[in-house]
BAVEX-677361 format. One record per residue: residue in three letters; x, y, z of N, C-alpha, C, O, CB in turn. Coordinates in steps of 0.001 Angstrom, whole numbers, padded with zeros to 6 digits, always signed. Atoms other than C-alpha are relative to their C-alpha. Glycine has a CB too. Layout:
BEGIN
ALAXYZXYZXYZXYZXYZ...
//
This chain:
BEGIN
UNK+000059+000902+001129-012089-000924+012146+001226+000182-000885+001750+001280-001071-001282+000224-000801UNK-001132-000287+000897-009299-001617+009820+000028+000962-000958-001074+001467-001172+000286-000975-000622UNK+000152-000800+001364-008514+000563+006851+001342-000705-000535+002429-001105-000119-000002+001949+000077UNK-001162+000692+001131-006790-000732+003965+000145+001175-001128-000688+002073-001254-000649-001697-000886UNK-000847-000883+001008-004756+001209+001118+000806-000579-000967+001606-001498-000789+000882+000810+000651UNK-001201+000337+000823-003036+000964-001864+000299+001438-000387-000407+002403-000679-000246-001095-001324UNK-001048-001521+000206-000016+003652-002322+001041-000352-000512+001819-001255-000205+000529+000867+001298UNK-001082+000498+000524+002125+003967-004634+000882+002031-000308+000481+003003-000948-000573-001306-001669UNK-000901-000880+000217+004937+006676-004458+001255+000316-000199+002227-000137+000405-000105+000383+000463UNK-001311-000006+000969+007486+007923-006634+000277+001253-000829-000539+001952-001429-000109-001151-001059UNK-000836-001268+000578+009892+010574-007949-000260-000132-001587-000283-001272-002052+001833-000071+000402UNK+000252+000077+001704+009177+011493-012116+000919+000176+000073+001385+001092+000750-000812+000763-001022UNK-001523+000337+000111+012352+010428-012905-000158-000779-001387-001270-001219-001680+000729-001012+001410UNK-000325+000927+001085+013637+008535-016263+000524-001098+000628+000177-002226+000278+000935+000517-001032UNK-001106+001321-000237+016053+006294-014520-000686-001014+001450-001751-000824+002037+001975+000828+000531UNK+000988+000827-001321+015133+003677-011559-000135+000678+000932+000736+001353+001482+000483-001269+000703UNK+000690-000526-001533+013008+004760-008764+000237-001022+000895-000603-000996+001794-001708+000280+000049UNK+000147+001294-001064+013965+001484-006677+000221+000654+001386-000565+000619+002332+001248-001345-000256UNK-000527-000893-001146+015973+003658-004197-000797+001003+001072-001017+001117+002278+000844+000826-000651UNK+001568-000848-000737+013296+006233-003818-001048-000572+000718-001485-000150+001789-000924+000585-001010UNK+000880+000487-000794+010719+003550-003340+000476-000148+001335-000026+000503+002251-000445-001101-000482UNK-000765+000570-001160+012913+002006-000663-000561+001118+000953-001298+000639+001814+001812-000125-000169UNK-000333-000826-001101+012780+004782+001435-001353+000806+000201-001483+001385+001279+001341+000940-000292UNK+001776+000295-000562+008663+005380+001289+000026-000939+000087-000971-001024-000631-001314+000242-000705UNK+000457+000905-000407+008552+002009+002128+000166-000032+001678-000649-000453+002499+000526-000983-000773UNK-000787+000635-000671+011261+002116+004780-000895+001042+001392-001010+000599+002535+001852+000064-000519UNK+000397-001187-000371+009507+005536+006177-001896-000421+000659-002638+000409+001184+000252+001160-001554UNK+001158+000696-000471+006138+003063+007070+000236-000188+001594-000456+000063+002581-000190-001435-000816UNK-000365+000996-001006+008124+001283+009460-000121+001118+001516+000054+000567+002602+001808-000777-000415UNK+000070-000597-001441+007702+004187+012400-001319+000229+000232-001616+001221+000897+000786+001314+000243UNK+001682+000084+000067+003877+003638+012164-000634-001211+000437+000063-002218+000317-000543+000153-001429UNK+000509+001114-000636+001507+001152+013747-000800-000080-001078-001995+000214-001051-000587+000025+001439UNK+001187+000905+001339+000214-000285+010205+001270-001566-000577+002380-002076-000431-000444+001721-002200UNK-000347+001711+000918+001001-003610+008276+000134+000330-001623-000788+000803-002287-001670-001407+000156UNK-000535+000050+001588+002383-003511+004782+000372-000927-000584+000843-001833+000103+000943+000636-000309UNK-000412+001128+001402+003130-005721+001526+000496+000888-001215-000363+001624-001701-001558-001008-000678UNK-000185-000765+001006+004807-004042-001133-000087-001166-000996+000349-002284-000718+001279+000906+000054UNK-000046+000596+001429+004201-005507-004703+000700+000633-001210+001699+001287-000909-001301-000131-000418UNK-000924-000413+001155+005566-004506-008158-000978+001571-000449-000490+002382-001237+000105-001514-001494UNK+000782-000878+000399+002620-001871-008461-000461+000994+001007-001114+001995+000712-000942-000605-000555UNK+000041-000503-001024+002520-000726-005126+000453-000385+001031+001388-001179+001132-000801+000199+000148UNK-000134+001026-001506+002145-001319-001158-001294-000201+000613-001971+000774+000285+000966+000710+001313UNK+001207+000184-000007-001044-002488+000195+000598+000356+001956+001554-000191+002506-000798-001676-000867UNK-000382-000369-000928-001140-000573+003787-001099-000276+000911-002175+000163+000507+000466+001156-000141UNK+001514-000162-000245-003798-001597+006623+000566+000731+001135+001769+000926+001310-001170-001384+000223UNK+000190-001139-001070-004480+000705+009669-000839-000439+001156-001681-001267+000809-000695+001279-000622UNK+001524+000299-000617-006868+000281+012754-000364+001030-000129-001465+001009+000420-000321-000481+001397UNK+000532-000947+000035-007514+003720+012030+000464+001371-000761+001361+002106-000349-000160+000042+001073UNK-000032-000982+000657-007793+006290+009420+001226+001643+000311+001781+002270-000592-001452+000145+000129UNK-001141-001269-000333-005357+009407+011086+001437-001097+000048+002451-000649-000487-000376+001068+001956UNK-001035+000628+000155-002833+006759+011392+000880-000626-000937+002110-000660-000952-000174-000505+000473UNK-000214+000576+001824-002718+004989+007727+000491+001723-000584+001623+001884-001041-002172-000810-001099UNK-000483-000941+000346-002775+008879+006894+001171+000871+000361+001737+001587-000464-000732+000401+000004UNK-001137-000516+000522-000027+010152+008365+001285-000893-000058+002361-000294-000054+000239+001128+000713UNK-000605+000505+000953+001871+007092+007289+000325+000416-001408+001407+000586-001970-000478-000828-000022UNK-000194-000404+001651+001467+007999+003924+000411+000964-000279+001138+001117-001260-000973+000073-000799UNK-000803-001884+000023+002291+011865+004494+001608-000107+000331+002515+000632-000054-000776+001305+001623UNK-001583-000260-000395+005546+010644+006214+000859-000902-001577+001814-000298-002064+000467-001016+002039UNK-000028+000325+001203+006068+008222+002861+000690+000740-001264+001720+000606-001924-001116-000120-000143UNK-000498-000559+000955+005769+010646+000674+001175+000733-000012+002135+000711-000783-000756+000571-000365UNK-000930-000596+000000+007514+012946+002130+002133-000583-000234+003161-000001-000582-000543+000529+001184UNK-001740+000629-000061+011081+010565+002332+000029-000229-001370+000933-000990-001717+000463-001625+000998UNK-000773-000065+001377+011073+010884-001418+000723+000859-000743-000010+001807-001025-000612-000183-000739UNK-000595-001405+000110+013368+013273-002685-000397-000039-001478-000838-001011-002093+001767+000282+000424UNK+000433-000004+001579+012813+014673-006273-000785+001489+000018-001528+001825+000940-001191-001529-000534UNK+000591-001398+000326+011702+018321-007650-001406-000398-000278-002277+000471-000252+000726+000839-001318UNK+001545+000213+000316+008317+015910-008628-000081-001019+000300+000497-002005-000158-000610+000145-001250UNK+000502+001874-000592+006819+013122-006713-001253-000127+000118-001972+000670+000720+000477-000598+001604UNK+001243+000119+000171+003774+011366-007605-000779-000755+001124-000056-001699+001443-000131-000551-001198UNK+000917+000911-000857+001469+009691-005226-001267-000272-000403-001944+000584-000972-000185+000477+001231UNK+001350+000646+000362-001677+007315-005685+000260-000061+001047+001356-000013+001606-000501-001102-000918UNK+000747+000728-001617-003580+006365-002487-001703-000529-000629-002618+000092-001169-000269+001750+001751UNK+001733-000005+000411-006847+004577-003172-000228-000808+001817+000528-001618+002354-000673-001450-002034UNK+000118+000335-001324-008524+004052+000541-001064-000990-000138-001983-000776-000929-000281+001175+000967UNK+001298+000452-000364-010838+001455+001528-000481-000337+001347-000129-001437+001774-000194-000992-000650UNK+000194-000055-000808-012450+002110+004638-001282-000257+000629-002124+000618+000830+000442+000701+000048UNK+001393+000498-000359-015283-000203+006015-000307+000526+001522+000468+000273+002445-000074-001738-000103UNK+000371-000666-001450-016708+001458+009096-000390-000952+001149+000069-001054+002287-001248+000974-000155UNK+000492+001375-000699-018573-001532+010309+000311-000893-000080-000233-001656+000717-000876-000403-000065UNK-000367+001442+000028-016928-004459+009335+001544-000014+000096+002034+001051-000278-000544-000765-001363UNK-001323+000246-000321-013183-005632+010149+000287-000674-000486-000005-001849-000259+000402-000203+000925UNK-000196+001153+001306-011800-006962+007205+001477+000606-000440+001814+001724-000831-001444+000090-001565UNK-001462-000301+000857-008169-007211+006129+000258-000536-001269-000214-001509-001857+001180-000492+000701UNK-000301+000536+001394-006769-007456+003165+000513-001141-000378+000991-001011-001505+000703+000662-000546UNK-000107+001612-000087-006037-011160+003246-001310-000040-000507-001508-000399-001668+000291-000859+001556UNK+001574+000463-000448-009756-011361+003869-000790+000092-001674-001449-000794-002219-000894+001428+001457UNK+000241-000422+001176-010467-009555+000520+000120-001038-001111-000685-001727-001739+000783+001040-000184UNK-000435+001331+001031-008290-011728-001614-000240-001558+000297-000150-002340-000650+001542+000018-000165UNK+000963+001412-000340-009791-015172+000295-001136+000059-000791-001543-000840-001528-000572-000164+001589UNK+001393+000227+000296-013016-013813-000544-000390-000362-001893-001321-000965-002428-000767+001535+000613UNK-000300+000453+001618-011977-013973-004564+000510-001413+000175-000205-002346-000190+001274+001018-000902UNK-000561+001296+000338-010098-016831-004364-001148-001314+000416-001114-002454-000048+001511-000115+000880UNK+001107+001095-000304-013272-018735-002714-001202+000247-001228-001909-000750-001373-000719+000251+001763UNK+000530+000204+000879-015260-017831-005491+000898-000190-001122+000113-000718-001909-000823+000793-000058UNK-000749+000910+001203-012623-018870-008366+000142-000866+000296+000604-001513-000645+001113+000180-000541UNK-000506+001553-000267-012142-022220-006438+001672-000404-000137+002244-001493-000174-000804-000965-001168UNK-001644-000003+000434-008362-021294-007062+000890+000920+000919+000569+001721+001797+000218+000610-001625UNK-000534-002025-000950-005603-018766-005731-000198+000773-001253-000558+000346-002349+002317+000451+000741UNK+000296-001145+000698-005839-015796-007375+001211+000541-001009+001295+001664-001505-000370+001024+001051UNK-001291-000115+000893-002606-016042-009405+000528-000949-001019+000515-002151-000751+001010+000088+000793UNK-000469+000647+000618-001119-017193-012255+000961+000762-000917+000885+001827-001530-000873-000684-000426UNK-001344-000456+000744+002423-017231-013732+000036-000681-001323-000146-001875-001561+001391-000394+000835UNK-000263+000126+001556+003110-016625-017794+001026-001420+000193+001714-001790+001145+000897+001656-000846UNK-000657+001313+000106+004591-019843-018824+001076+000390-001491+001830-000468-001950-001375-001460-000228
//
């Protein structure tokens, strides 16, 4: 069954982390998962739990920095096969809308 994730990792730094991200993002790419990075994270899915995880171990690790933080929040349905598309459909079919809207 899929597993989905949001991870967000990064060097405590003052100045931009863009660079750092880059390179936990880039550090996905030798893994058999699917990613989206956003402004708050990367939303990571898996067919399986040891695999999403040591994605994220190899992640962190490509950040350099004396202090690097990591969030992971997992969501892992055992019985049902649901991607994260599926998730945000399932909101957007009850708002009757998409699920976004830009400040004007």
């Amino acid at each position: 069954m899929t597993v989905i994730a949001m991870l967000s990792v990064a060097p405590v730094i003052e100045e931009s982390m863009s660079s750092e991200v880059a390179k936990a993002v880039a550090a996905l790419d030798d893994f058999d998962v699917s990613y989206e990075t956003n402004p708050m994270g990367t939303v990571i899915e898996a067919d399986d739990i040891d695999e999403l995880l040591a994605a994220v171990g190899a992640a962190h690790k490509a950040v350099d920095g004396d202090r690097v933080s990591t969030f992971l929040k997992i969501d892992h349905k055992r019985t049902v096969d649901q991607r994260a598309a599926d998730k945000v459909a399932a909101v957007e079919d009850h708002l009757g809308r998409e699920a976004k809207k830009d400040r004007e």
